[in-house]
N, C-alpha and C positions, 0 to 999 in steps of 0.2 A: 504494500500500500504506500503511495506518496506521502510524503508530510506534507502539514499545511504548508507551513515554507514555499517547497518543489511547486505544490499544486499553484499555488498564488503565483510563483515564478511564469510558470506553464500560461495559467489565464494571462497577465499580464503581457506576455509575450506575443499572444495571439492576439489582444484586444489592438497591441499596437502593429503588427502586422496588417491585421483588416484593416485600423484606421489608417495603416500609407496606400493602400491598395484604393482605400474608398476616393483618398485625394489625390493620389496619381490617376483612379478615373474619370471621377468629374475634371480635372485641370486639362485633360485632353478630349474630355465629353465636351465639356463647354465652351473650350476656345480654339480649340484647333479639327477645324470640320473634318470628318473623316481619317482622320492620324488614328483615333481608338481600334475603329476595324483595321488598318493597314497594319500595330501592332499585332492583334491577335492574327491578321492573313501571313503577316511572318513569321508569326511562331512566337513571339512573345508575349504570352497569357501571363503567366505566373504574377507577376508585380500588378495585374488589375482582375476589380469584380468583374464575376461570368453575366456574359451578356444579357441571358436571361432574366439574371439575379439582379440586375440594372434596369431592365425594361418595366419589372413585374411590382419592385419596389419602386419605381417614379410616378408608376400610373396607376398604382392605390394612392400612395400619396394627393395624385392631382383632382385621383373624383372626391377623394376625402376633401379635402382644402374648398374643391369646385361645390358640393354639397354643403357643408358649414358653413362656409362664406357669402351663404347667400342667401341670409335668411329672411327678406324680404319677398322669395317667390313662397313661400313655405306660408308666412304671415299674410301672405293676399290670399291663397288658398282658404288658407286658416277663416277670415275674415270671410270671404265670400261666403265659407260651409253658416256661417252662423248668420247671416241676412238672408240665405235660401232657406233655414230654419225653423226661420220667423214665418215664412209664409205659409208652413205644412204643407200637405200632403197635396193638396189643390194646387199650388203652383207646379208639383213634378207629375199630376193628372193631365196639364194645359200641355205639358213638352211632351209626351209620349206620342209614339206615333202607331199609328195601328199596325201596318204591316213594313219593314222593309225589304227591302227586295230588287232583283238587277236581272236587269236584260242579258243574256247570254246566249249570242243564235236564237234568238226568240224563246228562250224558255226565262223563266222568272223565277228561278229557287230562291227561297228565302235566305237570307243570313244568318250565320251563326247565332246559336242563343244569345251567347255570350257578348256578338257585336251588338244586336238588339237592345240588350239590357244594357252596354255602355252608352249607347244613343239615347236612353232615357234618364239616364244620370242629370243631376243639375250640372252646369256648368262647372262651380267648383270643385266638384264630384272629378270631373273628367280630368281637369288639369293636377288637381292631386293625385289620380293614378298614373296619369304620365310621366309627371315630375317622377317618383317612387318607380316606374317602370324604369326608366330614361336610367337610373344609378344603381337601380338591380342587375342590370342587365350590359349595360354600356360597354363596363370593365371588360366583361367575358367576350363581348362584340367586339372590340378594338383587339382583343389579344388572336381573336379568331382571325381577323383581318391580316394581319401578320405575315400568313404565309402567304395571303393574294398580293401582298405588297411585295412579298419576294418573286414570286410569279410574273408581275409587272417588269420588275427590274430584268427577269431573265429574259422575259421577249423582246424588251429595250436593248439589249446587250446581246443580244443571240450572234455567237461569234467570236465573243471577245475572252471563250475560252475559261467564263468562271460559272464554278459548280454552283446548283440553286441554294446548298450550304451555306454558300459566300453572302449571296443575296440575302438570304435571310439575316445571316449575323448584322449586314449592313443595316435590313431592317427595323432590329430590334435596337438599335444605336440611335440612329437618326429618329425614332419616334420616342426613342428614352428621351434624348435633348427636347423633345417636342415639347413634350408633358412637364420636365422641369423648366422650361421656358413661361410655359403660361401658368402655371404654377406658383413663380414669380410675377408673372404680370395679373395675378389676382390678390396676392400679398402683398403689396407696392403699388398702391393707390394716389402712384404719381405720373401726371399726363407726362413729362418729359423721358420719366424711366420707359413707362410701357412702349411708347413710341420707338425708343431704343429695341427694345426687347421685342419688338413687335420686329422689325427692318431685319435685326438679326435673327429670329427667324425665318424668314420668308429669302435671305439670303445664304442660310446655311446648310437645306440641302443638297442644292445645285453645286455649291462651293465643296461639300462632301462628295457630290457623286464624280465631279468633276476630278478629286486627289482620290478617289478608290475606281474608277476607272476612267484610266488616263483617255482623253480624245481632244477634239478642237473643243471651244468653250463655246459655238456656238450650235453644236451636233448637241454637248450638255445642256443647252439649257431649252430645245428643241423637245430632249429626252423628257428632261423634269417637264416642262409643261403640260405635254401627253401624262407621264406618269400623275399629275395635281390632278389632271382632268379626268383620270381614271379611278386615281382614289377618293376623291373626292367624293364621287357618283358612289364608288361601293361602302361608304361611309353613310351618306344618306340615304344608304337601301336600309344597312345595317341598324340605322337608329329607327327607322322603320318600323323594321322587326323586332326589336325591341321595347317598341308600345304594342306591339301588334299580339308579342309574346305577355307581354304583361297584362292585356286583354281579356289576352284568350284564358290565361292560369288566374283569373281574378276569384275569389273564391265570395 
């Protein structure tokens, strides 16, 4: 068995080991676009956190932060439930609608119970399950997103000789930076910070994709635009499906 001593030596050793690991990754997460993947594509892991272990911990942080932070859509919710309240049963009688239902080929199946009975919801009803859908759900959307964002970059690059591996690890980099970016720009309630923090995002990953594969600067920023307009779109299906999911599981 170790002595406390050894043991204490032991922890201490490790705490400050992760703590140079955590700051040799953010120092190259945060300021040098794309250097973090070009380490780990050369072999040199060891001295930083595993990508994943970056990705997974920025972007709890950020719906945490994103959800806290903002408790004024929570309090208008809040308030609207208790002036729909006031008017009983009679006012959510006026909103119902008898049947819903959609044309398809000329047939009219009804809608799900469940979309049905969201349609009849007050107002504040509605926006408080989406809020609550929107951060049940987001996290696991954006992490699922992940590999289509690696996927993108492989058809972007088809040719240029890197495994979907590579992509992904770029992936999960460039959308860690994302998440601690705005992250900050919700903690920093200052127009000239955000504005900063706002430019350097929107110019860091073309500057990344540009130093993990090397091409002209204007084929890169040709690339990233297709890629903004593609994830983009699969980001807005995703948050979608994420009220659509929270919808459907409403109980």
């Amino acid at each position: 068995m170790p002595s406390a001593r050894e043991f204490l030596h032991e922890f201490v050793a490790h705490y400050v080991a992760l703590e140079g690991k955590l700051w040799r990754t953010l120092a190259l997460l945060l300021f040098h676009p794309g250097a973090l993947s070009n380490e780990y594509l050369a072999g040199r892991r060891v001295r930083y956190v595993e990508p994943l272990r970056v990705y997974l911990t920025f972007s709890i942080l950020f719906f945490a932060i994103l959800k806290f932070s903002s408790p004024g859509v929570f309090l208008t919710v809040h308030d609207q439930q208790a002036q729909v309240g006031a008017h009983g049963p009679r006012h959510i009688a006026e909103n119902k609608t008898s049947t819903m239902q959609v044309s398809i080929l000329g047939q009219t199946p009804t809608l799900p119970r469940q979309w049905q009975d969201f349609e009849q919801l007050p107002t504040a009803e509605k926006q408080k399950l989406v809020v609550e859908s929107f951060f049940h759900y987001a996290p696991y959307a954006m992490f699922c997103l992940m590999p289509l964002f690696a996927l993108f970059l492989k058809i972007l690059y088809l040719g240029s000789g890197r495994r979907y591996g590579e992509h992904f690890l770029f992936a999960l980099h460039t959308n860690a930076f994302a998440f601690i970016t705005m992250a900050l720009m919700i903690l920093i309630p200052v127009d000239l910070v955000r504005l900063v923090l706002g430019a350097w995002l929107l110019a860091y990953l073309p500057w990344a994709m540009w130093r993990v594969y090397p091409s002209g600067k204007l084929a890169t920023v040709c690339r990233w635009l297709l890629l903004m307009v593609a994830y983009s779109l699969a980001m807005s299906l995703a948050i979608l499906a994420c009220i659509a999911i929270g919808v459907m599981l409403r109980h």
